[in-house]
VMD Tcl script that draws the C-alpha trace (Angstrom):
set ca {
  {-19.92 -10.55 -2.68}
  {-17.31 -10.17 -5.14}
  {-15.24 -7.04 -5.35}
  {-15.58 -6.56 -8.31}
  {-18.84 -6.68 -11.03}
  {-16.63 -8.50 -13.51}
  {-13.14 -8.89 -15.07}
  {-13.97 -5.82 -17.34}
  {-13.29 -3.62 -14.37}
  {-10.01 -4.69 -14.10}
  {-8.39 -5.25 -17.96}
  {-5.28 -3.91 -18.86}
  {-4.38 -0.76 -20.94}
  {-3.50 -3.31 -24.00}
  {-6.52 -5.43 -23.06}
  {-8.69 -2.42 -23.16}
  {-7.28 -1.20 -26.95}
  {-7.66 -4.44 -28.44}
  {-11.47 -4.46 -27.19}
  {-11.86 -1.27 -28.31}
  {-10.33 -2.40 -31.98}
  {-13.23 -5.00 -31.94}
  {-16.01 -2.96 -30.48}
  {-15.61 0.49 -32.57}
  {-16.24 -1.42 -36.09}
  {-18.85 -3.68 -34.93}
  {-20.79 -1.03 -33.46}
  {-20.30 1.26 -36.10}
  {-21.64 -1.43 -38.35}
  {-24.87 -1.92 -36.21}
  {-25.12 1.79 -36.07}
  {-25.67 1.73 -40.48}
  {-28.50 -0.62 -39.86}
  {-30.50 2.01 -38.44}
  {-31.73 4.55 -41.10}
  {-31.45 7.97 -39.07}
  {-28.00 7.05 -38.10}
  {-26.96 5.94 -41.05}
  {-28.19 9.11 -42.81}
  {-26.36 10.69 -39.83}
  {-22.89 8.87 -40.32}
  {-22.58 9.08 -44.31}
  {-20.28 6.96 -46.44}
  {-17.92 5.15 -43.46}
  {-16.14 1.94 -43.76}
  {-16.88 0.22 -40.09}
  {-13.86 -1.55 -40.64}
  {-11.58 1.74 -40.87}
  {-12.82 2.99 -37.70}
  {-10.87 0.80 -34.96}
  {-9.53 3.76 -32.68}
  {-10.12 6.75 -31.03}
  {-8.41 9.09 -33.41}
  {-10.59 7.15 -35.95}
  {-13.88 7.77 -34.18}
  {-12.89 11.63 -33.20}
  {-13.09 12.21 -37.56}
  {-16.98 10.91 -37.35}
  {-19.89 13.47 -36.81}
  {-21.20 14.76 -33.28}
  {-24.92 13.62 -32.73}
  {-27.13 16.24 -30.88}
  {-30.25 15.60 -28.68}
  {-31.84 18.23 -31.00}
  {-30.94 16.31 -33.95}
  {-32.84 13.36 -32.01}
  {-35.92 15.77 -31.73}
  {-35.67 16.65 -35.44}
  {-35.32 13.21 -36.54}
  {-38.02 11.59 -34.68}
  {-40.44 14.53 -35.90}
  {-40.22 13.06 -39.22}
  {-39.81 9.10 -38.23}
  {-41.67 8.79 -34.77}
  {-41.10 7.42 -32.77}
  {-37.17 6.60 -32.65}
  {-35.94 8.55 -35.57}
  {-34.73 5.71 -37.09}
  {-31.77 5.62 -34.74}
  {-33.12 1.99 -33.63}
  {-31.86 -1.40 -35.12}
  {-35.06 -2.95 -34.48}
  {-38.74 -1.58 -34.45}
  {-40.67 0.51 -31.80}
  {-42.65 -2.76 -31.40}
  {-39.83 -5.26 -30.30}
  {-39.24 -3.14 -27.59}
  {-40.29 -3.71 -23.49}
  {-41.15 -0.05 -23.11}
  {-41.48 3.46 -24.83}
  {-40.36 6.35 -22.62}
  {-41.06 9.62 -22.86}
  {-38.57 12.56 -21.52}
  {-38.73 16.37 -22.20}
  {-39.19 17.78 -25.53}
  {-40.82 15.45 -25.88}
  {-38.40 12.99 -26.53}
  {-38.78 9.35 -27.17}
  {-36.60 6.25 -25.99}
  {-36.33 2.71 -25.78}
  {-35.96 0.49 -23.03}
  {-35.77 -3.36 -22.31}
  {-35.98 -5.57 -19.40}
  {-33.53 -7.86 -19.66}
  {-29.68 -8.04 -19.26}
  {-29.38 -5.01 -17.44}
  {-30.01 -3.07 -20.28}
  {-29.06 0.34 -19.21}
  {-25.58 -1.21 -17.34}
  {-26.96 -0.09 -13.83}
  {-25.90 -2.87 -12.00}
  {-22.47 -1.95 -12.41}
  {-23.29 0.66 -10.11}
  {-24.95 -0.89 -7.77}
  {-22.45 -3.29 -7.40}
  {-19.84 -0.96 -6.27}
  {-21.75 0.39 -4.11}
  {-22.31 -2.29 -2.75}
  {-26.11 -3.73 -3.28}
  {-26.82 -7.37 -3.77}
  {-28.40 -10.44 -2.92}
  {-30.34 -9.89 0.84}
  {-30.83 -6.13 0.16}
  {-34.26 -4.47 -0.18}
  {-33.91 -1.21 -2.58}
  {-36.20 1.63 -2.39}
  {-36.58 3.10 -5.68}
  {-37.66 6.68 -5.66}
  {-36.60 7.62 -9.24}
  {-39.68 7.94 -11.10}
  {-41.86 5.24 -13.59}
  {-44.57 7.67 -14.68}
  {-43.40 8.33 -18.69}
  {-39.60 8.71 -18.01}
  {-37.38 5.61 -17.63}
  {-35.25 6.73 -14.38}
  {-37.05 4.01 -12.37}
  {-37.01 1.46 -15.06}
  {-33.21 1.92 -15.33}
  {-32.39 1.66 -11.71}
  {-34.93 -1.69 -11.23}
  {-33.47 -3.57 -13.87}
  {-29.50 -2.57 -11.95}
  {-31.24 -3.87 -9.24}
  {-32.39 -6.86 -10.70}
  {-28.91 -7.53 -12.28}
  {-27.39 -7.96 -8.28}
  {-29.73 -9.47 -6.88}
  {-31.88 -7.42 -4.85}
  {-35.49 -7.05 -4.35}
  {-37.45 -3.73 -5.14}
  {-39.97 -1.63 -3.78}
  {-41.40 0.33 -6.75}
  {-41.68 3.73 -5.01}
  {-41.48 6.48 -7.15}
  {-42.08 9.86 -5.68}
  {-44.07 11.77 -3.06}
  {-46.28 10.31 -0.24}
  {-43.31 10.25 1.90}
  {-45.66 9.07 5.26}
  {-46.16 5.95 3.03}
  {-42.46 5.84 1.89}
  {-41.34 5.47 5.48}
  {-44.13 3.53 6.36}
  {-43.38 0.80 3.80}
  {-39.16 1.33 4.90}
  {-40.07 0.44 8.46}
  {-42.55 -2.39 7.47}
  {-40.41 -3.99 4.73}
  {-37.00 -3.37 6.55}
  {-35.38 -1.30 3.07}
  {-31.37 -1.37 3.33}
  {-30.81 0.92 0.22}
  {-32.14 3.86 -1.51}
  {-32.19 4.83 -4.78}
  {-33.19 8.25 -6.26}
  {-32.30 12.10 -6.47}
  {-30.01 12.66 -3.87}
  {-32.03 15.51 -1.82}
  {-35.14 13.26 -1.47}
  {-33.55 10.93 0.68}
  {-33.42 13.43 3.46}
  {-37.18 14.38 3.21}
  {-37.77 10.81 4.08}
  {-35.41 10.35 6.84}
  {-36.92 13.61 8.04}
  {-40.26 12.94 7.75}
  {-39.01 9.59 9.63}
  {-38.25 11.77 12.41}
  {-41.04 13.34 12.56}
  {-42.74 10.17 13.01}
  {-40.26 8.52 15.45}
  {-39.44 5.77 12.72}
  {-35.65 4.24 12.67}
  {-35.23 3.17 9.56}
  {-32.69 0.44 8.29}
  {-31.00 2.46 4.88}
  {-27.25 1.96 5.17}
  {-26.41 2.56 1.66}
  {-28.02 5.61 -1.26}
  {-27.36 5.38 -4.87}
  {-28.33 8.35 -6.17}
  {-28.08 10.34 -9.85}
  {-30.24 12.95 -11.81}
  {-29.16 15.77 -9.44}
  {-26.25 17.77 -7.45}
  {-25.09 15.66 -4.55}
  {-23.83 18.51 -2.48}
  {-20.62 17.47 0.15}
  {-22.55 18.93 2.90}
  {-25.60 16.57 2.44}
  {-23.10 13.36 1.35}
  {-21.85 14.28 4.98}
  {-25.24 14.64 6.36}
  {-25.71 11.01 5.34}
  {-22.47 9.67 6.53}
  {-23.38 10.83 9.70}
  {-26.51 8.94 9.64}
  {-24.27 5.48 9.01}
  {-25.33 6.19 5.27}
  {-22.95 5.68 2.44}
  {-23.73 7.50 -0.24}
  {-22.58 7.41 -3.81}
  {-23.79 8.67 -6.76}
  {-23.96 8.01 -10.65}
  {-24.20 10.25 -13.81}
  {-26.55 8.39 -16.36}
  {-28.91 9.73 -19.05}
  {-32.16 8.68 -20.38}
  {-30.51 7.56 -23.96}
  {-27.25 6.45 -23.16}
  {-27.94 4.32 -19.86}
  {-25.13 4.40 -17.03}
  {-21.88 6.61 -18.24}
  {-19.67 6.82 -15.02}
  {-19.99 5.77 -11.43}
  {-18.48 6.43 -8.22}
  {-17.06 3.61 -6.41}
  {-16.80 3.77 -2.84}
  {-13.05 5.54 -3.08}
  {-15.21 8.49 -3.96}
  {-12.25 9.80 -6.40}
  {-13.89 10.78 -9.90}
  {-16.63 9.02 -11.85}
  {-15.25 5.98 -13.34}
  {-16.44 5.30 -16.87}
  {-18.96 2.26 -17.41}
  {-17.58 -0.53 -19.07}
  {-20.09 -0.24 -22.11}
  {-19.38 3.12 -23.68}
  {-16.68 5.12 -24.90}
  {-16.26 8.65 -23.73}
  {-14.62 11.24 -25.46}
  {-14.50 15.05 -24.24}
  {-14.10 17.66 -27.30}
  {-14.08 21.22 -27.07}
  {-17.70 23.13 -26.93}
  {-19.08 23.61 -30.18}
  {-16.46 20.94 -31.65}
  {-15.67 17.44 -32.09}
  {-12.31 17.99 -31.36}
  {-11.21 15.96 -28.08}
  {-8.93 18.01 -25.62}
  {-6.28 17.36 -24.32}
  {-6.59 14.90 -20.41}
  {-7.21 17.20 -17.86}
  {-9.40 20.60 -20.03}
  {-12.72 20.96 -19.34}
  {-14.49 19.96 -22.40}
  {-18.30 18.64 -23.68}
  {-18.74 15.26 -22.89}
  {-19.63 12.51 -25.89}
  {-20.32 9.34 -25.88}
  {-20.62 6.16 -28.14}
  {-22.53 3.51 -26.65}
  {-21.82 -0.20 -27.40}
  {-25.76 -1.19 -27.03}
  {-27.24 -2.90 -30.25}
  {-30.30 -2.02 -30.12}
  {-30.09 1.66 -29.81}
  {-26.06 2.36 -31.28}
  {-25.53 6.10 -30.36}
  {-22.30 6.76 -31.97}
  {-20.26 10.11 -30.59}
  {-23.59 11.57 -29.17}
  {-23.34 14.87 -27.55}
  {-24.51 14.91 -23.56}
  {-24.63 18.68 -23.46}
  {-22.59 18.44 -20.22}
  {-19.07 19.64 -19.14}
  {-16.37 17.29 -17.53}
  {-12.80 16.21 -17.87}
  {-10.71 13.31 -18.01}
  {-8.60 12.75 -14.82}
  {-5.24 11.40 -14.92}
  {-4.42 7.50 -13.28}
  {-6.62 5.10 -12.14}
  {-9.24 4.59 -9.39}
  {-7.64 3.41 -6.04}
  {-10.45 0.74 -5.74}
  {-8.78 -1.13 -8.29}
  {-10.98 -0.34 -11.24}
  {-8.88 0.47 -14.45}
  {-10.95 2.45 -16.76}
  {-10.36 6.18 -16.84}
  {-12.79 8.12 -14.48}
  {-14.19 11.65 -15.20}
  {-14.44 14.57 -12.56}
  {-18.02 14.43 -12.68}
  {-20.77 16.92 -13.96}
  {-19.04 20.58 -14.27}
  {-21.55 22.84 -15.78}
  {-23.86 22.97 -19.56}
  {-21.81 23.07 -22.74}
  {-24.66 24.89 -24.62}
  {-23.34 28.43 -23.79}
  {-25.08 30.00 -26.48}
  {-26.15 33.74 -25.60}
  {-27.95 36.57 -26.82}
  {-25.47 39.87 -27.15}
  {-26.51 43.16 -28.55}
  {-29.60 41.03 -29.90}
  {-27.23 38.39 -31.80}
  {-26.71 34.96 -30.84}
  {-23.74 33.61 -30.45}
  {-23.06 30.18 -30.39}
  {-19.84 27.99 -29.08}
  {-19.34 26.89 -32.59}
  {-19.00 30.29 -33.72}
  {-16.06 30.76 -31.17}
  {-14.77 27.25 -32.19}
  {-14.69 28.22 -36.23}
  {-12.48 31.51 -35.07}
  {-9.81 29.32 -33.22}
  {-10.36 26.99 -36.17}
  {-9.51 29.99 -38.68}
  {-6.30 31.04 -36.65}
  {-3.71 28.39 -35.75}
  {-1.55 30.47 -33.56}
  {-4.43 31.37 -31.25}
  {-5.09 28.62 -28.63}
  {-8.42 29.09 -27.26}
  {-10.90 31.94 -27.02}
  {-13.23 33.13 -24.71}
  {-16.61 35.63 -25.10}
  {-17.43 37.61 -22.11}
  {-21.06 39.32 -22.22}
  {-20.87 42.55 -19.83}
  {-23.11 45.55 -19.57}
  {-21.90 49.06 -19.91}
  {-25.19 51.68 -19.13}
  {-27.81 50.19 -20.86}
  {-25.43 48.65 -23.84}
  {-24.23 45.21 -24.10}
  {-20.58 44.99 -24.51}
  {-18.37 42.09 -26.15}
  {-15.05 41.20 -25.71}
  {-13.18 38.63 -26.75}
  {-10.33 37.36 -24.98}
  {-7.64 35.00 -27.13}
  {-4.63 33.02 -25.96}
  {-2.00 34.07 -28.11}
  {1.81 34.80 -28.46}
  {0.65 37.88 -30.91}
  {0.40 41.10 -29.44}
  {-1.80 43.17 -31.98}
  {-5.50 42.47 -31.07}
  {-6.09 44.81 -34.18}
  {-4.96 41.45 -36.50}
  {-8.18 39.06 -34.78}
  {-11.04 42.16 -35.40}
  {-12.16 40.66 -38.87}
  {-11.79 37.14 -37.90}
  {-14.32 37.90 -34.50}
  {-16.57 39.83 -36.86}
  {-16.63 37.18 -39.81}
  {-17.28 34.43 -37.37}
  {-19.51 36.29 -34.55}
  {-21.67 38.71 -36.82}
  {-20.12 41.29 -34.67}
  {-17.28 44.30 -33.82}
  {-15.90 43.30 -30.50}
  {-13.33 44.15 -27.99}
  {-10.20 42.23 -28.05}
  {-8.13 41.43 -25.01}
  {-5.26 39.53 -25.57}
  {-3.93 36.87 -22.72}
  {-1.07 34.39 -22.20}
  {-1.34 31.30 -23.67}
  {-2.57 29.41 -20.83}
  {-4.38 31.65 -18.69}
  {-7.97 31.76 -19.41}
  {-9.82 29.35 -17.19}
  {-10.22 25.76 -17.28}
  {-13.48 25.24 -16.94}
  {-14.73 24.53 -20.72}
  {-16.34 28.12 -21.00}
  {-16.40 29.90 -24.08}
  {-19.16 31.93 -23.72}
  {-19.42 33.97 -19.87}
  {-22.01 36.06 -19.30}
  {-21.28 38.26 -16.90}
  {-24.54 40.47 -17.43}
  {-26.66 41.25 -13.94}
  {-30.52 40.93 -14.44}
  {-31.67 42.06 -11.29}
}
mol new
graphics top color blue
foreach p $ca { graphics top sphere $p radius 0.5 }
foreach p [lrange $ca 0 end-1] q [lrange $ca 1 end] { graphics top cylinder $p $q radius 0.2 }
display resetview
């Protein structure tokens, strides 16, 4: 088996602009076809929109605006190019929320994944991700599919039958959450079963070091994925297990919380992505989820810039003194003062009262100068702290609650 999924995985930095100069307009262009997202987008030229700096100016797409729109246009809100109809399946997540799916041409990009991980032709893949509603199990079949290996349509629970059909079948990979794997090799145990699993690809949950180790000492590789129910795959871990390296078929961009605005490589930021699929053109669509850019490239060879990985929820938004207060709120004060770098809101108790303070990064060193600007943009008096430029942390935060419930 080839090293490597395709020659994609491999391009040069020019390579990679000049596809990107080609992709961003014709994507953009699919993406007015649709009526939601063209509503969403406005007046835009495709053509004028050939870089990054280009697609940073466009608007941020929400899940909730997904859940608004397809309240009034069910079931897609309009944010499909072709009818609910012409499409394999209908999935339904949380919310609920609708999406599309197909069954061809690896649809959702899994087999990218796979492939480093090292499934193909001659491998058997138990798939434990779910098919009941949500398309988790859909999206890892059809990665399957794309390398070459068979499936066993498991889904969840009856883990006496999962290791009953391992054994029988002779599985050599898993695929699911990463913590289910161990009930079955438990329960495996327990039965005096060896089973054959050498590799996991996992996603959809925390895949703690102590339990990647667990597996490893098992003769278990395990590597894991970070894919979403409307996007398909976004990054994947290759087996040199440094960062999440970003699927060929989407653009990522990390912006400050409650922003557009991309940070700088290396700050912790909200992670958005466009998506290069036809059918279903999600253009700077918001995850919800924290991560950062890491400098270099993957020493598996793999050129496309890799993420750290899942760091936390960018919705911060919190209740204080019966208010909430929302990331963009902190965003528009940074917004309103140049000199001030970032902000932070930190929710503590004192007594029975909430307290607020806010603490800026700033060369100033009157904290009576940002009380108007906090209350105009948080509805609120606070207490200002002011810290070095910086020294808050960098961990995409701008709203800690530091409040004890119990």
């Amino acid at each position: 088996m080839s090293q490597y999924f395709d020659d994609l995985e491999t391009r040069s930095q020019d390579a990679r602009d000049a596809a990107l100069a080609q992709d961003l307009p014709r994507i953009l262009a699919r993406a007015l076809q649709a009526p939601g997202l063209a509503a969403h987008l406005g007046a835009v030229d495709p053509a004028a929109v050939a870089d990054r700096a280009a697609l940073a100016r466009l608007p941020v797409l929400r899940k909730s605006d997904l859940g608004h729109a397809q309240k009034s246009a069910a079931p897609f809100g309009g944010l499909t190019t072709k009818p609910a109809h012409a499409f394999a399946h209908i999935f339904q997540s949380p919310g609920p929320i609708y999406e599309p799916g197909e069954v061809s041409q690896d649809w959702w990009r899994m087999g990218r994944f796979l492939h480093a991980a090292g499934v193909g032709p001659g491998d058997i893949v138990q798939n434990c991700f779910g098919y009941h509603l949500t398309p988790a199990g859909m999206i890892f079949e059809s990665g399957a599919r794309a390398v070459g290996a068979a499936v066993l349509p498991a889904g969840t629970g009856q883990t006496e039958l999962q290791v009953r059909a391992a054994v029988d079948i002779g599985t050599t990979v898993y695929s699911g959450t990463p913590d289910y794997l161990k009930v079955i090799l438990d329960k495996a145990d327990e039965m005096g079963e060896r089973l054959s699993i050498t590799r996991a690809a996992v996603g959809g949950g925390a895949l703690f070091p102590s339990l990647r180790a667990e597996y490893a000492d098992r003769g278990i590789q395990c590597l894991q994925c970070y894919a979403t129910a409307d996007l398909g795959n976004i990054a994947y871990e290759s087996p040199a297990m440094e960062g999440m390296i970003l699927d060929e078929g989407v653009i990522v961009e990390i912006v400050r919380p409650g922003t557009g605005d991309p940070v700088p490589e290396g700050e912790v930021g909200e992670v958005v992505v466009t998506t290069l699929n036809p059918d279903y053109p999600l253009v700077r669509f918001a995850t919800g989820d924290l991560s950062a850019i890491l400098p270099g490239v993957s020493p598996c060879g793999r050129t496309n810039q890799r993420i750290k990985g899942w760091m936390g929820r960018a919705d911060q938004t919190t209740k204080i003194k019966g208010m909430f207060v929302r990331p963009e709120q902190v965003a528009a004060f940074v917004a309103a003062h140049p000199e001030v770098a970032r902000a932070r809101v930190v929710a503590t108790r004192a007594g029975e009262m909430d307290v607020m303070t806010v603490r800026i990064e700033t060369p100033a060193e009157d904290g009576a100068r940002y009380q108007a600007g906090v209350v105009e943009a948080l509805k609120m008096k606070a207490v200002i702290e002011l810290v070095p430029v910086g020294s808050l942390p960098n961990d995409g935060k701008v709203i800690e609650d530091l409040r004890k419930y119990d």
